[in-house]
N, C-alpha and C positions, 0 to 999 in steps of 0.2 A: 239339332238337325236330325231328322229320321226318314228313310226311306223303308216303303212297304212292297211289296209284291201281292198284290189281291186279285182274285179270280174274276173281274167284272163284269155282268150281262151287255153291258155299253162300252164303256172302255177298253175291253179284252183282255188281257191275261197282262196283266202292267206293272213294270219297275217303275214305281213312282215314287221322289226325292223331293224331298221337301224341308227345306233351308227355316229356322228360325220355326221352328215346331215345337219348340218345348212350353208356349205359352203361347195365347192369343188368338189370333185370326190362323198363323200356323198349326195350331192342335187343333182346331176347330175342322180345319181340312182336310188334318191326318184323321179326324175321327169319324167326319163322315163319309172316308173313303172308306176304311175300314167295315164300315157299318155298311156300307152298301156290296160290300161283295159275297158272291157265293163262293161252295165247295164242291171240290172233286168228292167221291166216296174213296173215301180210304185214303182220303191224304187232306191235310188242316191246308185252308188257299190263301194264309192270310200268315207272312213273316215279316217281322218288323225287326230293325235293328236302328240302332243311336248311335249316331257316328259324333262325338263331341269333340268340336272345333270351331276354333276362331277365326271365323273367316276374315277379319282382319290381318291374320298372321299368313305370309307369302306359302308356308307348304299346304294350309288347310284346303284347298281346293284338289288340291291331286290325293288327300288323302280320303276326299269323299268318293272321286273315281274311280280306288282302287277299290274302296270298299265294294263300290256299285259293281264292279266288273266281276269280284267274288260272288254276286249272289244273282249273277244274270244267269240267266237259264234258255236252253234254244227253243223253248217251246213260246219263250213269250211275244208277243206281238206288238207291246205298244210301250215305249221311253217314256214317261209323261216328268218333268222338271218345273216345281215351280217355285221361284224365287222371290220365297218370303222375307229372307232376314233384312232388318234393316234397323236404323238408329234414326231420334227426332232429330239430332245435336242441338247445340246448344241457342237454344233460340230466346233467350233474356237478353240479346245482343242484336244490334242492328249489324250489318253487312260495312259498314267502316269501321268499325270495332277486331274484324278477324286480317291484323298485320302479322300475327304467328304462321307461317307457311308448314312447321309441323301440324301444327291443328285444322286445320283444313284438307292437308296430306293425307291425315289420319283419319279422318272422317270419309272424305272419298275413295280411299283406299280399302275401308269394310262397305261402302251403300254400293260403288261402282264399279272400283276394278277387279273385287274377287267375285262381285256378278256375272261378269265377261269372263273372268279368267274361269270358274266353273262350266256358265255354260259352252264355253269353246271345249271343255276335257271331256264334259259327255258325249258332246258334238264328235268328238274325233275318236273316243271309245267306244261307242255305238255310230259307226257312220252309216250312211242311208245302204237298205238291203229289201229286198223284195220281202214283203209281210208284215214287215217292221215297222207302224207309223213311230215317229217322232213328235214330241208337242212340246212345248217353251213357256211357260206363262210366267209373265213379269208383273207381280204383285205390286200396280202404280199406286196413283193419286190425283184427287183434284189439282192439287200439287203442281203436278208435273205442267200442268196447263196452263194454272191462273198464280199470279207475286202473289204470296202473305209475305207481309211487313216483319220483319225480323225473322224471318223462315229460310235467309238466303241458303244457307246448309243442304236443307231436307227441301226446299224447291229445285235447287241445282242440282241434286243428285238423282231424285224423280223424274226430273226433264232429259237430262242426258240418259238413263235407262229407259225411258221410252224411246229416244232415238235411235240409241245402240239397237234394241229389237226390232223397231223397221227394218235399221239396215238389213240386221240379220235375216227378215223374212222376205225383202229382194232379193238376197243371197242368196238362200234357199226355199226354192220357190217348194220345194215338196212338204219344206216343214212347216208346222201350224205353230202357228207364234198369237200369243193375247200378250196383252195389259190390260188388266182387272185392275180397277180403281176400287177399292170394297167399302167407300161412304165412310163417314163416322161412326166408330166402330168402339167400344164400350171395353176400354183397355187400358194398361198402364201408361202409356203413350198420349192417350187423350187427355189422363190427370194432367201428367206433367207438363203437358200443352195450356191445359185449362187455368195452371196456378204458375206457371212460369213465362209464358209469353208474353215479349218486351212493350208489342206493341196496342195499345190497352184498346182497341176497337177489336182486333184479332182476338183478344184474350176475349172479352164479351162476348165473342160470336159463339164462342166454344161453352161460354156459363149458357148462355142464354138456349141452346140447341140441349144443355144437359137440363137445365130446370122444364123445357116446352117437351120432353122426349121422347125427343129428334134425334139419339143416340142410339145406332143400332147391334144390338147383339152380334157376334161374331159367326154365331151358325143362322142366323138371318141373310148374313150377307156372301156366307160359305156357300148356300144354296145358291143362289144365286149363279155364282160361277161355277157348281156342277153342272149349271141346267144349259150353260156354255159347253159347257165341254162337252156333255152329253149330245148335243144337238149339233153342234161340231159345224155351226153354219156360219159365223165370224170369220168376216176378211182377213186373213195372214196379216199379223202385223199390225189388228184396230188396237184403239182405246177406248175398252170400253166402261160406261162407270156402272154402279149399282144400280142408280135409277134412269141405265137407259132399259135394262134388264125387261 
């Protein structure tokens, strides 16, 4: 997990946190925030700092808060959070297979409720203030939409995180809430998807989209949702995927 603070022509002067950054679609967005911002003269506009925690584990959300709270600064203008981390689980298994109530516990306990439980500490660390936008982006899925067959895990947790950020943007109507779906995305995730899913039409879809490719790079699809946030014209609260983009 790393949050940065970069000086940006569009975005403005932004604390921006970004969950599950150390690989993937999350480094791909930490890099090309990074890469997109300018400098004051006489002072570097670009600090980055690694906060490592399991957001699985009940203290790591307040320990990302605090971090954030040490390196906010009054000049800056815009909170931007977006909630990358996430896990497949275990999807060699159909949905009458999971009688363990630990493992499922534990599962929605790092995709959902330390989702919610973080974005509520920024929420209430940074509450609304004149100059200050706030923004929320919930890193979905086709997923969250449509059943894949043996996905019950990572469809369940998808779906209810799109919901929870509705609510959250009838809540607060000032703040800017997405769900970015980011497509097939060329990642550890997609392997383990591709050679471990139960359900053998599911598992095809995924060879079939990697040999035709239909598998898209991670800063293909990062663009994507900058050109979102830059443009800042998404209804509070959509879901939107890669190729409505």
């Amino acid at each position: 997990m790393s949050f940065s603070e970069p000086i940006r022509a569009d975005l403005g002067r932004v604390l921006c946190v970004i969950t599950g950054a150390s690989k993937g679609f999350g480094r791909a967005v930490a890099r090309q925030l990074s890469r997109a911002g300018r400098f004051r003269v006489g002072r570097a506009g670009l600090l980055v700092e690694c906060v490592v925690a399991d957001l699985g584990e009940l203290e790591a959300p307040g320990s990302v808060v605090r971090a954030c709270q040490q390196v906010f600064t009054d000049d800056m203008d815009h909170i931007l959070l977006i909630n990358n981390a996430a896990s497949l689980g275990d999807v060699s298994r159909y949905a009458r297979s999971f009688t363990n109530r630990d493992d499922v516990d534990s599962y929605l306990s790092f995709n959902v409720s330390s989702c919610l439980c973080l974005t509520a500490g920024i929420l209430q660390a940074f509450p609304q203030r004149p100059g200050v936008k706030r923004t929320v982006v919930n890193i979905s899925s086709l997923c969250a939409q449509q059943p894949f067959s043996s996905w019950v895990l990572y469809c369940t947790s998808k779906a209810a995180r799109d919901m929870m950020f509705r609510v959250l943007a009838a809540e607060e109507p000032e703040l800017r809430v997405l769900s970015y779906a980011p497509g097939p995305l060329d990642t550890d995730m997609f392997s383990t998807a591709k050679s471990t899913t139960a359900d053998p039409s599911i598992r095809k879809s995924f060879s079939d989209m990697s040999t035709q490719g239909q598998v898209l790079t991670c800063e293909e699809s990062c663009s994507k949702l900058m050109k979102l946030l830059m443009e800042d014209t998404y209804p509070s609260g959509a879901h939107i995927d890669f190729y409505d983009v």
